[in-house]
C-alpha positions, 0 to 999 in steps of 0.5 A: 024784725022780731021784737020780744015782749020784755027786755033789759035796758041795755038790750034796747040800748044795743038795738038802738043805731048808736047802741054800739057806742052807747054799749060799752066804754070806748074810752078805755083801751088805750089809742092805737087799739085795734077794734076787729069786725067779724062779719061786717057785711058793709061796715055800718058798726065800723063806721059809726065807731070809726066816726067817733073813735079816730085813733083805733086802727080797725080790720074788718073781716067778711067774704072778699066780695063784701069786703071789696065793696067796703072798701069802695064805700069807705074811702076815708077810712082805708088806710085804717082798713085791713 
């Protein structure tokens, strides 16, 4: 991992694990929001947004191989899965 000499406080913000949570107010859309996660590779930012953020509805989008291992990893989460 490449680190910079000088950053922004929210820079350090968004490296941190929770830094997605921490990064932008999610409080704000309205319940039933769809939160859309390109690129999610095993849906760890997903998670962590789904965690705390029950009422969204959340799509992941990847290659289908990924996505079909997603969806064995987050059982809990699938009927919010598309």
């Amino acid at each position: 991992m490449v680190f910079c000499a000088v950053r922004s406080r929210s820079i350090d913000i968004l490296l941190r694990a929770d830094g997605v949570l921490l990064g932008y107010s999610w409080e704000e859309p309205p319940n039933r929001s769809e939160v859309v996660d390109v690129g999610t590779g095993f849906g760890s930012v997903t998670t962590l947004i789904a965690k705390a953020f029950l009422d969204f509805k959340y799509i992941v989008q990847d290659r289908t191989a990924t996505i079909q291992l997603v969806m064995k990893v987050m059982v809990y989460f699938v009927a919010r899965i598309t």
